[in-house]
N, C-alpha and C positions, 0 to 999 in steps of 0.2 A: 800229560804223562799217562801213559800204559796205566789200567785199575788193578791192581791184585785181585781187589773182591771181585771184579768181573772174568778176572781168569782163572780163579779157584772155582769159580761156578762150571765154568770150559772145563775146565781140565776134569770137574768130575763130571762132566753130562757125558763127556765120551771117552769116559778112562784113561783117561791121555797118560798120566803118571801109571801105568799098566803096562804100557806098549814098551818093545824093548828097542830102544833107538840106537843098541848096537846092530840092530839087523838091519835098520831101516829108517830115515824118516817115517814124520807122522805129517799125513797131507789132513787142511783144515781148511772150509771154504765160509766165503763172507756169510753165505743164509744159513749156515750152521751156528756161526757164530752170533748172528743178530739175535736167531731162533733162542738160545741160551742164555742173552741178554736183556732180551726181551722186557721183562718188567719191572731192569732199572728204569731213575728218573731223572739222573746225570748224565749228561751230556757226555764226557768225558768216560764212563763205565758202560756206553751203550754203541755211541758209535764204532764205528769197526775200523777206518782210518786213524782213528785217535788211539786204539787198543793196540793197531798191530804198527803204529810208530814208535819205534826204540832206537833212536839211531844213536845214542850212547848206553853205556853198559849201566849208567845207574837208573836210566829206565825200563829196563827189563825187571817184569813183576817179580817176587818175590819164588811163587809157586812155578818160574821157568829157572830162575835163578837159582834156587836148588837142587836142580835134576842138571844143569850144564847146559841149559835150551837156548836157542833165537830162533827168532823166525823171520823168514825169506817169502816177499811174495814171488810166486811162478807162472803166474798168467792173471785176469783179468777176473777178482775175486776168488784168486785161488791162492792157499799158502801151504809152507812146509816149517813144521817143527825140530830140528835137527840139533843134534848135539855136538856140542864144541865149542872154537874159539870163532865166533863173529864179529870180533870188535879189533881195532889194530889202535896202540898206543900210538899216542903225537907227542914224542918228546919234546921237553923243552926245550929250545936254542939260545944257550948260555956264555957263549961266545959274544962280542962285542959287535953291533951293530954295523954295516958294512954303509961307509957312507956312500950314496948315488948321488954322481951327476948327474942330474933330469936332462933330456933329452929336449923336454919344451923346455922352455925358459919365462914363459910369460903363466902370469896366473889363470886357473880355473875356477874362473867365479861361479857357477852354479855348481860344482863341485863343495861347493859349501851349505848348497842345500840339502838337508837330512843326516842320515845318518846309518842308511845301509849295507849289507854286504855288496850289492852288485855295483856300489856307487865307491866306495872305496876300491872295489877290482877294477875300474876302470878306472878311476884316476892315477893306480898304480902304474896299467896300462899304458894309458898318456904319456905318464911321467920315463915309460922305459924299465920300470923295473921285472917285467914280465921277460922282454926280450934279452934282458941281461940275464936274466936266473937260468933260463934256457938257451943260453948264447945261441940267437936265434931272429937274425931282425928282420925275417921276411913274412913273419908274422901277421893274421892279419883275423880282425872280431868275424867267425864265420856261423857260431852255434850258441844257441843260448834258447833256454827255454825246457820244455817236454817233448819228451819223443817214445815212442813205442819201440821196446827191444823184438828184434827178428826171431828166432827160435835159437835157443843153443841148450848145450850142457856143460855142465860141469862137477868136479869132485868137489863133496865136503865131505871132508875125514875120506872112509873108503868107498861113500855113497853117491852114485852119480844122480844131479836132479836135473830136470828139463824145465826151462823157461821158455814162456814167448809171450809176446806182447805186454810185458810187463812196462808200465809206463814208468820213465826213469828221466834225469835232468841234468842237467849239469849248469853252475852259473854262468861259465864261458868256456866258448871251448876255439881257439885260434889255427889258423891253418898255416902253413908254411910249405916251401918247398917240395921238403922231405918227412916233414912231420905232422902231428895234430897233437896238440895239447890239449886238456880237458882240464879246469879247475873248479875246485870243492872251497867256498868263498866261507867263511866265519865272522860273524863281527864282536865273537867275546872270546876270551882265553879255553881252547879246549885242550881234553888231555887222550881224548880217545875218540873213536868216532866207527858205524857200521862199516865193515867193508864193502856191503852193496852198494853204496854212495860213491865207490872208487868204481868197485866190478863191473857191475851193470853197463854204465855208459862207455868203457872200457870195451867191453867186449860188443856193445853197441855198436860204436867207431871202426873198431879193428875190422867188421864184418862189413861196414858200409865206407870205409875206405881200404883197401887189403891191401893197396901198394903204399900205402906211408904208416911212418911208425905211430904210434898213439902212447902220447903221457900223460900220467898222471901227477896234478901238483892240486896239493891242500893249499891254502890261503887265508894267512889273519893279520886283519888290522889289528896294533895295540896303541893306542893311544896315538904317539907320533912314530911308530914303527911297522914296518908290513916283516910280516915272517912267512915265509914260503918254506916247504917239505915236498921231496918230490918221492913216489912210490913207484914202484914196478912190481909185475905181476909175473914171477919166473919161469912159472909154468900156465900158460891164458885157460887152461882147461883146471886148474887147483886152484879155486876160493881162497884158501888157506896159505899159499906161496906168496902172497902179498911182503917186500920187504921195501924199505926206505934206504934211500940212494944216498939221499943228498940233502942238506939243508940249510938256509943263511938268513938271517937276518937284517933288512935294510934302515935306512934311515937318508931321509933327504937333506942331502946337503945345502947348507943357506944360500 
């Protein structure tokens, strides 16, 4: 988690709570930030990956969280300080479990090894419930991993920023047809989460595929249930246009 103490030291080395982020982002780059950090002994209050990771709202330090701040990286040790909403609710799905008929019928015994997110999206996968959420069964494992965003822009609040080569990920991202799907895999109950995590690979895709559509679907295992949320981006050029479609909850049928 993000250090307060080490971003109250930032925020006063370069007047950052000064700057008036109605006019403007505030652009902040890694060797600014190390330089400032410098003669912490924590690991966690020094690195610069571990400082500018907040991808939910209760890790946003305390001295960003007062002024309305997150931050966005926009190239390759470079970030931007900007005011607003960064973060998009995951409501919960309180509706009644949608039983699935699995598709395979025989069991996935290594599927029982561990216990992480990409190993639960895929056995969902297996099972069908991916193609079903998406009624979508030409689907097929095409993306996974990290990849560098190409250059683009877009609005936050009235402020246009530019990205490029911001390295971004996705857990799985499935091809079809007509489509591409991108999913965001969790393996514990969240209730909110960055929108970079959605945008980023979003506008990644959309650029490097331009004739098929690009979705975006959250993913959590809970115990013996998967619950999928699907997002759209209204506007691909507004950060902030991010709105929820769709959402169900499954459960495998015996």
């Amino acid at each position: 988690m993000a250090s307060n103490h080490s971003w109250k030291k930032i925020f006063a080395d370069y007047d950052i709570a000064d700057h008036d982020f109605d006019a403007s982002v505030f652009h902040l780059n890694a060797d600014e930030i190390k330089s400032s950090v410098q003669n912490f002994l924590k690991t966690n209050e020094r690195e610069v990956r571990i400082l500018c990771s907040q991808t939910k709202r209760e890790e946003v330090p305390e001295v960003m969280r007062q002024l309305g701040l997150f931050i966005l990286p926009v190239q390759n040790g470079g970030f931007v300080l900007a005011r607003g909403e960064g973060y998009v609710d995951i409501p919960d799905i309180a509706t009644t479990a949608v039983s699935h008929e699995p598709e395979l019928t025989w069991p996935l015994e290594t599927s029982k090894i561990g216990d992480s997110e990409m190993q639960h999206l895929d056995y969902a996968f297996a099972k069908g419930i991916i193609k079903t959420f998406t009624s979508d069964e030409s689907l097929h494992l095409t993306i996974r991993g990290r990849k560098r965003t190409p250059r683009f822009e877009f609005y936050v609040g009235n402020h246009r920023v530019q990205v490029e080569s911001v390295q971004t990920e996705v857990d799985a991202g499935y091809e079809g047809e007509e489509q591409v799907v991108l999913v965001e895999a969790k393996n514990s109950e969240t209730d909110n989460t960055i929108i970079r995590q959605l945008y980023y690979p979003f506008r990644l895709w959309s650029a490097r595929v331009p004739n098929k559509q690009v979705r975006n679907v959250f993913f959590e295992k809970r115990v013996d249930e998967y619950l999928l949320w699907e997002f759209k981006f209204a506007d691909k050029d507004d950060y902030n246009s991010i709105q929820l479609i769709k959402s169900t909850k499954y459960k495998l049928a015996s």
